[in-house]
C-alpha positions as CSV (number, residue, x, y, z in Angstrom):
1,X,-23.4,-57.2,97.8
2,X,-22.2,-60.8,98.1
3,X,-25.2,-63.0,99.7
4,X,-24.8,-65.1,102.8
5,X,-25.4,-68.6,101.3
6,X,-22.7,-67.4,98.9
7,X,-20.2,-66.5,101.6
8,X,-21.3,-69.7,104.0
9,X,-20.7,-72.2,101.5
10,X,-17.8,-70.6,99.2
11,X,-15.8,-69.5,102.0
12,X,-12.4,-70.8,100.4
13,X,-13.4,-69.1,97.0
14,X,-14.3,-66.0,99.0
15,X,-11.0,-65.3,100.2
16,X,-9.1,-66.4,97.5
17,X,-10.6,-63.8,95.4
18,X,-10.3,-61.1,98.1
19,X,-6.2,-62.1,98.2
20,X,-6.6,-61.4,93.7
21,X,-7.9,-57.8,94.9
22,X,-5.3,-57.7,98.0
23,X,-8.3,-56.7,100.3
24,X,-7.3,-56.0,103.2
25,X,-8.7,-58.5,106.8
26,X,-10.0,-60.2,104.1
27,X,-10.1,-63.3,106.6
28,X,-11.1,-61.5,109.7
29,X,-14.1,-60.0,108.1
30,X,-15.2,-62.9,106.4
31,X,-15.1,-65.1,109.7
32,X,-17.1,-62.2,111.5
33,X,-19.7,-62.3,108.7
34,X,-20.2,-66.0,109.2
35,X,-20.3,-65.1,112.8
36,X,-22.8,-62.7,113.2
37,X,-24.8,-64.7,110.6
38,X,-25.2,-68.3,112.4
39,X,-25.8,-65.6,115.6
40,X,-29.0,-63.9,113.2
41,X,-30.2,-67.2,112.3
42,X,-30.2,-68.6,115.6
43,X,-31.9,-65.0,117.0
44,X,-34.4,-65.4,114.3
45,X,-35.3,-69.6,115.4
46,X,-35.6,-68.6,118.8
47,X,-37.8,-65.3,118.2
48,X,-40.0,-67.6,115.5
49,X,-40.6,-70.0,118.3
50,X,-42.0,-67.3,120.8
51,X,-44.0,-66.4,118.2
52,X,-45.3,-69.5,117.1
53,X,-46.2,-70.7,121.4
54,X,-47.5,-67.2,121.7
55,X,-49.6,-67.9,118.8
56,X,-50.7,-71.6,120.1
57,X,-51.5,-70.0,123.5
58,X,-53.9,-67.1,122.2
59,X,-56.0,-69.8,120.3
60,X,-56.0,-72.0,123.7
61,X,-57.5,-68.7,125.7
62,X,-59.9,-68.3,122.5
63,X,-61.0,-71.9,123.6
64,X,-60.9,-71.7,127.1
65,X,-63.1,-68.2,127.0
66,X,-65.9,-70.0,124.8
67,X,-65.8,-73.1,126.9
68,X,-66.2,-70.6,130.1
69,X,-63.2,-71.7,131.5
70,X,-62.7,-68.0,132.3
71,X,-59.8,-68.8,134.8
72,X,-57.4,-71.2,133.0
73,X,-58.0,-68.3,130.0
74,X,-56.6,-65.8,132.4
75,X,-53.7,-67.9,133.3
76,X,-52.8,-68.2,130.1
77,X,-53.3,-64.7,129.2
78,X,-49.8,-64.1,132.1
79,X,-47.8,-66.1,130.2
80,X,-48.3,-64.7,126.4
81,X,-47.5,-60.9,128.5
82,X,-44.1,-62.9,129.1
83,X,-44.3,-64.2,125.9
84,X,-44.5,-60.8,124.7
85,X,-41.8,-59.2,126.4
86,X,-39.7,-61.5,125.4
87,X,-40.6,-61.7,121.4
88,X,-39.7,-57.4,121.8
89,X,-36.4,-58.0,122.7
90,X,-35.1,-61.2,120.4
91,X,-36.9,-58.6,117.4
92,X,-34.5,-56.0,118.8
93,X,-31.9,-58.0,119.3
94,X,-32.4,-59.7,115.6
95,X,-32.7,-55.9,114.5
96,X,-29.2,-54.8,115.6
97,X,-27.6,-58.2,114.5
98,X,-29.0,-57.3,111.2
99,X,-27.5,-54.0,111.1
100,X,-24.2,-55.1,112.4
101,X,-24.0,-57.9,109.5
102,X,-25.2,-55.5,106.6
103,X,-22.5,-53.3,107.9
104,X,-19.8,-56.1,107.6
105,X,-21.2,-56.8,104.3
106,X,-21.2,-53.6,102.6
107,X,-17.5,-53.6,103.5
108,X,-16.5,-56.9,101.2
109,X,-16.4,-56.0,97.8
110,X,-17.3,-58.7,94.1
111,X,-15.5,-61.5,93.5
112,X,-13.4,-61.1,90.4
113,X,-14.1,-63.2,87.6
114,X,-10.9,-65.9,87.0
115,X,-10.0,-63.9,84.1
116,X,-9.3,-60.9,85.7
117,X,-5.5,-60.8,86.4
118,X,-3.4,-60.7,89.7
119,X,-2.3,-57.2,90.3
120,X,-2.2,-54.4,92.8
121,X,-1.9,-51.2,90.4
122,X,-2.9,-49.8,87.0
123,X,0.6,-51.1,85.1
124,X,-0.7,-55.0,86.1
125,X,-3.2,-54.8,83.8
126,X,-3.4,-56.8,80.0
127,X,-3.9,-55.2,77.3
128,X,-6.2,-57.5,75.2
129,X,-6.4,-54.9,72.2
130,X,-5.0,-52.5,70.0
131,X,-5.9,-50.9,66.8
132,X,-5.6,-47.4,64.8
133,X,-2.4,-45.4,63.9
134,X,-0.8,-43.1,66.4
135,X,-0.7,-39.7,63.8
136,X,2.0,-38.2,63.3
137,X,2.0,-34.0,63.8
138,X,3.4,-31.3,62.7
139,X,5.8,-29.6,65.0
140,X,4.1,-27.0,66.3
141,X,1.4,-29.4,67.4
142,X,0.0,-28.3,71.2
143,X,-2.0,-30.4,73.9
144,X,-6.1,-30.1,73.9
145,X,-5.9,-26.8,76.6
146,X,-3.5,-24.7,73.9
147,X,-6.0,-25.8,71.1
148,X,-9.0,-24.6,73.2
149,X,-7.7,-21.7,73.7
150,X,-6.3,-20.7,70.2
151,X,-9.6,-21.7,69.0
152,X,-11.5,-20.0,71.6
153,X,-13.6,-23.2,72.1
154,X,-13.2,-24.3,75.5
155,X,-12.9,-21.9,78.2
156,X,-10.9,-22.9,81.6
157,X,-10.8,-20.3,83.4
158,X,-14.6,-18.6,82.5
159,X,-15.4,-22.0,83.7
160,X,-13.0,-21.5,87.1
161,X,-14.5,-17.9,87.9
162,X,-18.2,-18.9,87.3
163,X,-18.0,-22.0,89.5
164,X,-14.1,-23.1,90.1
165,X,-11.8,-25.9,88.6
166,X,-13.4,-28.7,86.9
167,X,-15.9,-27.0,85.2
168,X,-15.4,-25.4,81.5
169,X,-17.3,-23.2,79.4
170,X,-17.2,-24.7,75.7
171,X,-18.1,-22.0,73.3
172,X,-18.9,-21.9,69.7
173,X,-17.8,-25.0,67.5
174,X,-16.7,-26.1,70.9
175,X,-19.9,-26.7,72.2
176,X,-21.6,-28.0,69.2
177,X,-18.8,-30.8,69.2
178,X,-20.3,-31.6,72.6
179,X,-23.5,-31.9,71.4
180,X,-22.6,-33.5,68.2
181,X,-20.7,-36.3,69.9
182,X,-23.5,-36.9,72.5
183,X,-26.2,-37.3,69.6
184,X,-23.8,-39.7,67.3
185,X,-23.3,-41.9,70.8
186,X,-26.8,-42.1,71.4
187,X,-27.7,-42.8,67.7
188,X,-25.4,-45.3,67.9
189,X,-26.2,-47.1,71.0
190,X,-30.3,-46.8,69.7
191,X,-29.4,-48.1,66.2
192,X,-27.9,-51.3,68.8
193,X,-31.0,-51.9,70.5
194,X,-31.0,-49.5,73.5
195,X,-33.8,-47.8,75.0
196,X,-33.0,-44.1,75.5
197,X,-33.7,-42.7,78.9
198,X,-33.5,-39.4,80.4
199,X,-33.0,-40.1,84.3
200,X,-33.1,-37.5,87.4
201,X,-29.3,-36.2,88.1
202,X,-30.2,-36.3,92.1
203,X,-30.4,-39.8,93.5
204,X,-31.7,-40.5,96.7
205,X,-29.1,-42.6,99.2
206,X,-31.2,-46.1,98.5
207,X,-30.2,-45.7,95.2
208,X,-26.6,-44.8,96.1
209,X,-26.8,-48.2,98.4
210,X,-28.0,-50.0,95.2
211,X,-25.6,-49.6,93.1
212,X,-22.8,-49.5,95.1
213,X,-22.0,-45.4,95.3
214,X,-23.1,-46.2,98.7
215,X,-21.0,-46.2,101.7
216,X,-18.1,-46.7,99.5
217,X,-17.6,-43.5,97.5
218,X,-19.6,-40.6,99.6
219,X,-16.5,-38.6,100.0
220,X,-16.3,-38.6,95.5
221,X,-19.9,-37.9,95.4
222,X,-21.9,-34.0,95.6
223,X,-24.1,-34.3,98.3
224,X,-27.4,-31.8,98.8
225,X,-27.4,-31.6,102.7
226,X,-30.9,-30.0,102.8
227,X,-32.4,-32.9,101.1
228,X,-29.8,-35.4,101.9
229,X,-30.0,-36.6,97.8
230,X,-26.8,-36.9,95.6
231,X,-25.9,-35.6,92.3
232,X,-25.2,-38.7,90.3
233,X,-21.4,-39.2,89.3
234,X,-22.7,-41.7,86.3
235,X,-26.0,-42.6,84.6
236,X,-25.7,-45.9,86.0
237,X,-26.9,-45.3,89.2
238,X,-30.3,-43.6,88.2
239,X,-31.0,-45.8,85.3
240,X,-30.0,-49.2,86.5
241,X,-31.9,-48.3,90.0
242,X,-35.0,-47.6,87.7
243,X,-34.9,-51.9,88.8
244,X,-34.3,-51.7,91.8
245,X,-37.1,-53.6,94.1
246,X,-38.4,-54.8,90.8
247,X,-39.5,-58.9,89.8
248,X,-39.2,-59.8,86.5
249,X,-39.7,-62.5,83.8
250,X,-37.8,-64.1,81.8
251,X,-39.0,-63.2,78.7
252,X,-38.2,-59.7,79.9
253,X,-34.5,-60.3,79.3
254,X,-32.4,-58.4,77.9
255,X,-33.1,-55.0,79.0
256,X,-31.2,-52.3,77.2
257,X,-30.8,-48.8,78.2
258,X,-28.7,-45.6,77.3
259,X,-29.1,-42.4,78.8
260,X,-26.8,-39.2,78.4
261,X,-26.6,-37.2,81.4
262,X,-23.6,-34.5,82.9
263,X,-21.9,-36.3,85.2
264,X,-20.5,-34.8,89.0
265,X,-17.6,-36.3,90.6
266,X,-15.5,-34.6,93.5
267,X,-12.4,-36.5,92.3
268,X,-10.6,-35.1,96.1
269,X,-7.0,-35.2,95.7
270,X,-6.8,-34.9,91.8
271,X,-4.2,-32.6,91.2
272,X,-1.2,-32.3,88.7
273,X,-0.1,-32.0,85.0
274,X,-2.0,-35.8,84.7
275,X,-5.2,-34.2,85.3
276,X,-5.3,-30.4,83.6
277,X,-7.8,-29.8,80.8
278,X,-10.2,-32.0,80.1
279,X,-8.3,-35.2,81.3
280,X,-10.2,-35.2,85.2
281,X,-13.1,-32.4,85.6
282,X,-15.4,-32.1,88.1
283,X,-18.4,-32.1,85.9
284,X,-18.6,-33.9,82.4
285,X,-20.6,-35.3,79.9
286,X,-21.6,-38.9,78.9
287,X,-23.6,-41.2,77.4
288,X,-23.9,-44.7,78.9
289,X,-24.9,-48.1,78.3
290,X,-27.0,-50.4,80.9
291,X,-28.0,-54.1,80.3
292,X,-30.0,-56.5,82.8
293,X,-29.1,-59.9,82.1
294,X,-29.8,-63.4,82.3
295,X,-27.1,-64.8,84.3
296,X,-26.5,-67.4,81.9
297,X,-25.6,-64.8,78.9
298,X,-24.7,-61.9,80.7
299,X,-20.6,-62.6,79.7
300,X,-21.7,-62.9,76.2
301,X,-23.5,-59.3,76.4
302,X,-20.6,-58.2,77.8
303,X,-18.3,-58.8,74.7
304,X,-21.0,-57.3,72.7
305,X,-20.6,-54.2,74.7
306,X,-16.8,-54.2,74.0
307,X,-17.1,-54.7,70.1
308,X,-19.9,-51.9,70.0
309,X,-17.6,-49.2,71.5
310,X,-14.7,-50.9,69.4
311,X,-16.9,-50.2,66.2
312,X,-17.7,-46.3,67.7
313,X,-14.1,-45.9,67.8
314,X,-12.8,-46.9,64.6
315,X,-15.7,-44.8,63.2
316,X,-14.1,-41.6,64.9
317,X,-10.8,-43.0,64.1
318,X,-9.1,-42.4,67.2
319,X,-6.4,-45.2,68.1
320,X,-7.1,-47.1,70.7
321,X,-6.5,-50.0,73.1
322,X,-8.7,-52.6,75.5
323,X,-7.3,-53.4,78.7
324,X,-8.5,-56.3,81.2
325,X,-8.1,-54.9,84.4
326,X,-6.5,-56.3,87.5
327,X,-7.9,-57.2,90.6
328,X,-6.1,-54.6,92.5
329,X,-7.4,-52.0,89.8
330,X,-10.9,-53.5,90.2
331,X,-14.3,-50.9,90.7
332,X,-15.4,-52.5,94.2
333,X,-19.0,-53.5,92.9
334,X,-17.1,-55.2,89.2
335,X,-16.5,-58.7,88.4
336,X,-15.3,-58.1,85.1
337,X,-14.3,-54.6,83.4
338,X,-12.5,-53.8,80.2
339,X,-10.6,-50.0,80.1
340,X,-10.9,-48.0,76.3
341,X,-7.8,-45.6,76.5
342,X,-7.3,-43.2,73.4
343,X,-4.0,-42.4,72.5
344,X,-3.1,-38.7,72.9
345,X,-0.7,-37.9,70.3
346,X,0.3,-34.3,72.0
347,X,0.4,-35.6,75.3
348,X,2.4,-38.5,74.5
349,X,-0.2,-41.0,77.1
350,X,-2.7,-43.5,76.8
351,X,-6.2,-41.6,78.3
352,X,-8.8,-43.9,79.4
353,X,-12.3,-42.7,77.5
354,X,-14.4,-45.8,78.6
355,X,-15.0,-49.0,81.5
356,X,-17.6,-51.8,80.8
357,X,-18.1,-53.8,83.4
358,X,-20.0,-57.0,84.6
359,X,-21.4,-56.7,87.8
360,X,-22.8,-60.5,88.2
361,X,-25.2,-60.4,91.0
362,X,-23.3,-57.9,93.5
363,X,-25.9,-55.1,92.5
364,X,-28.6,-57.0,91.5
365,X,-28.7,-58.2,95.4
366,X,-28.4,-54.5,96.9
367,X,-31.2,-53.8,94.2
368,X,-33.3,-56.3,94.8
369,X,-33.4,-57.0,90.8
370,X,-34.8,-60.5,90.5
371,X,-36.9,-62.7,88.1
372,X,-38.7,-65.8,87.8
373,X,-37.0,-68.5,86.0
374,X,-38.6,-71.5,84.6
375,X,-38.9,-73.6,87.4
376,X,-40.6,-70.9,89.1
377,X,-38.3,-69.9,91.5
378,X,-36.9,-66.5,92.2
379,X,-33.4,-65.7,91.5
380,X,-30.7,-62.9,90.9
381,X,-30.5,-60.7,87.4
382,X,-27.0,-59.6,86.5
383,X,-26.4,-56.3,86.0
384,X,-23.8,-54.4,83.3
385,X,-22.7,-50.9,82.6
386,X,-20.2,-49.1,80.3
387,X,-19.2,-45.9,78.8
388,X,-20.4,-45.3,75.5
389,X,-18.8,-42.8,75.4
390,X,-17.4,-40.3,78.0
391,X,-16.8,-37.2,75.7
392,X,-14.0,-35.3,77.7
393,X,-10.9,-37.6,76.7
394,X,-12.8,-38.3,73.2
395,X,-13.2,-34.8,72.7
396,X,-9.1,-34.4,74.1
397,X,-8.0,-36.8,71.6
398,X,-10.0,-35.9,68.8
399,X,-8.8,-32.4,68.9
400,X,-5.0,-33.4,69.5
401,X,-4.9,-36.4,67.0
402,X,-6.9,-34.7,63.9
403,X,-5.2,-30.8,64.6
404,X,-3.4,-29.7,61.3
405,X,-1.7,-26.8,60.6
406,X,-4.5,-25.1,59.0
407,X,-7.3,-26.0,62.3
408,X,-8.6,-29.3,63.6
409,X,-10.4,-31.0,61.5
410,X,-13.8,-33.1,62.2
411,X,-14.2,-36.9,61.7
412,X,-16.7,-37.8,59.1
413,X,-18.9,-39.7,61.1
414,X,-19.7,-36.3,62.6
415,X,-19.6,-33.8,60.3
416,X,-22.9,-34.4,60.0
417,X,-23.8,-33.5,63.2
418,X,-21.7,-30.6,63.5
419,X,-22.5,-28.8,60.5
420,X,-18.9,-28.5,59.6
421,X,-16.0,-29.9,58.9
422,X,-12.8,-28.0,60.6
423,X,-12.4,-25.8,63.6
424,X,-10.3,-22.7,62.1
C-alpha cells in the first residue's frame, strides 16, 4: 500500500505510473484519496482539540472541587458532558473516514520502477536474457502428459477422481523427482545464505491484507468458511507475514528465508490446451525465496536473486530466458519483477518456471515491517520474493527436453537425490 505523504506530495509521479500500468480512474481515485485524506486530518484536529479543552476543563473542576468552589466545578462538569458527546461522534466520524480511505487505498496498486517497460500484455515484455540450447528430439518425442503416462509417473486422472482437475498423483520415480527437486532447491538456496522455514499453509485474512492476497485476489484463493482462514497460494504470504507488525534494527538486515510448501490456487477460468498437465494445476509444489531489505540495497539483492536462479538453471541445464515485465503485466503489489520461462522442446513454448520481484515498501506498509535507522527514526523495510523454483514447469521441461528414446534421463545435479539416473 502506497502511503499518504507518498501520494500528497508525488501526485504527478503517482499517476504517471498508474498510466505505465494503464490503471483504470487512475485520476479520479487518486483525487478522492487526497480528498478524504485532508477531510481525516482535519476530523482528527478538530477531535484532538475537544479532547485537549475537555482535558483543560477536568483539571479546572479538579481545582475548583479542592478550592470548594463546588458550583463553578459543577458548571464546568455540563460542559465536558457536551464536550463528550461531541468527542464520540468526530471519533466516529474519523472512524468511517478511515475506513472509506483504506478502502480507496487498497484499490491503487505499486508504482513500477522506471525500468519496467510500457505495455498492456504479456508480448510487451523485454527479454533481458537467454542462455542453454533448445535440444533437439527424436521424432517420436511426446509432451510431459504422454511421458507421465507411458512411464506411469504422474497420474491425471487418479488425481481428477480423488479430488478433481488440478491435482495429480505422482507415483514411483515420479514422486521421488518431486522430492528430489524440492531438496536440491532448498540446498541450494541454504548453501546461499537462506534460513529454512516451514510455515502454516492456512493464513488468516490480516495476513492476506499484508501481503497483498487481500482484497485483490480472494476469488484465486481457497477459502475455509468455518474459520474464515485461507490456504496460501505461495510461501510468501506466511513467511514474509512472520514480519508483519514487527520493528527492527538495522543491523538485522538482510533477512533471508526459504520455505517449501504445496501451493493452492483456484486459477478460475484456466482452461485449454495452454494449461493441460502440469502447465496450470490447482495445487503444486515450491520452494521460495524471501528477503527483507534495506531500502538502500534492496535493487542490488534483487539481481542477486536473478543470478542465483540463473546459476540453478544452468545446473539442471534446462534452456531458459529472463524477461523484464511490463507494467500492464505487473503483479499489483510489484515494483520490479523478472519472469524465468523454460523452453519446452515438445510443446514448442516458452513456460514460465519463476517471478522475483521487488516490492519496495508497498508491503512493508500493509505489514507494518519497519526499522530504526541511524538517526533514530522509524522507517519502511523493503520487501522481496521469488520462485526458487516452482517444480511443475521444471519438472515439464525436464522430462520433455532430456526424454530419449530409451527413457528420460535425470540431470546430474540430481541424480544424487534421486537415486537414479533415467526413468525407463
Amino acid at each position: 500500500m502506497l502511503s499518504l505523504a507518498f501520494i500528497r506530495e508525488n501526485k504527478e509521479l503517482l499517476l504517471k505510473g498508474l498510466a505505465k500500468r494503464n490503471f483504470k480512474d487512475a485520476e479520479r481515485i487518486v483525487d478522492e484519496v487526497i480528498e478524504k485524506d485532508s477531510l481525516r486530518r482535519n476530523t482528527q484536529a478538530a477531535l484532538d482539540q475537544v479532547l485537549a479543552e475537555s482535558n483543560k476543563i477536568s483539571k479546572e473542576i479538579g481545582n475548583f472541587f479542592k478550592s470548594g468552589e463546588v458550583q463553578k466545578a459543577n458548571l464546568l462538569k455540563e460542559k465536558t458532558g457536551q464536550l463528550k458527546i461531541q468527542s464520540k461522534e468526530l471519533n466516529e466520524k474519523l472512524n468511517q473516514i478511515s475506513k472509506e480511505l483504506n478502502e480507496l487505498l487498497y484499490q491503487i496498486p505499486n508504482i513500477p520502477n522506471e525500468l519496467v517497460p510500457a505495455g498492456s500484455t504479456e508480448e510487451d515484455n523485454e527479454i533481458i536474457f537467454e542462455e542453454g540450447e533448445i535440444p533437439k528430439l527424436h521424432e517420436s518425442a511426446l509432451p510431459h502428459w504422454e511421458l507421465a503416462k507411458k512411464y506411469d509417473i504422474i497420474d491425471f486422472e487418479l488425481g481428477n477422481k480423488i479430488t478433481g482437475a488440478g491435482f495429480p498423483v505422482y507415483k514411483g520415480k515420479g514422486a521421488k523427482l518431486q522430492r528430489a527437486l524440492i531438496s536440491y532447491f532448498l540446498e541450494k538456496n541454504s548453501d546461499a545464505g537462506y534460513t529454512e522455514i516451514q510455515p502454516p499453509l492456512l493464513i488468516n485474512e490480516a495476513s492476506g491484507f499484508g501481503t497483498g492476497q487481500l482484497p485483490d485476489k480472494e476469488g484465486q484463493m481457497y477459502h475455509v468458511g468455518i474459520d474464515n482462514l485461507f490456504l496460501i497460494p505461495t510461501a510468501e504470504v506466511p513467511v514474509t507475514n512472520i514480519y508483519r507488525d514487527v520493528l527492527l534494527k538495522e543491523e538485522d538486515f538482510p533477512i533471508c528465508n526459504t520455505a517449501y510448501t504445496p501451493c493452492f490456487r483456484r486459477e478460475a477460468g484456466s482452461y485449454g490446451a495452454h494449461v493441460r498437465g502440469l502447465n496450470r494445476l490447482h495445487q503444486f509444489d515450491k520452494v521460495e525465496i524471501v528477503r527483507i531489505e534495506h531500502p538502500d540495497n534492496s535493487y542490488a539483492a534483487l539481481d542477486k536473486m536473478v543470478e542465483h536462479v540463473k546459476e540453478i538453471l544452468k545446473e539442471l541445464g534446462l534452456p531458459y530466458r529472463i524477461l523484464r515485465l511490463c507494467g500492464g503485466d505487473l503483479g499489483f503489489t510489484s515494483a520490479l519483477t523478472y519472469d524465468f520461462e523454460v523452453y519446452s522442446t515438445a510443446q514448442k513454448r516458452w513456460l514460465e518456471i519463476s517471478s522475483i520481484s521487488n516490492f519496495e515498501s508497498f508491503q512493508a506498509n500493509r505489514l507494518k515491517l519497519r526499522f530504526k535507522n541511524k538517526e533514530g527514526k522509524s522507517q519502511l523495510a523493503h520487501t522481496l520474493n521469488g520462485s526458487s523454483l516452482a517444480l511443475p514447469r521444471v519438472l515439464a521441461g525436464l522430462l520433455e527436453n532430456y526424454q530419449t528414446e530409451k527413457g528420460i534421463k535425470i540431470p546430474e545435479v540430481l541424480q544424487k537425490y534421486t537415486g537414479f539416473d533415467i526413468i525407463d
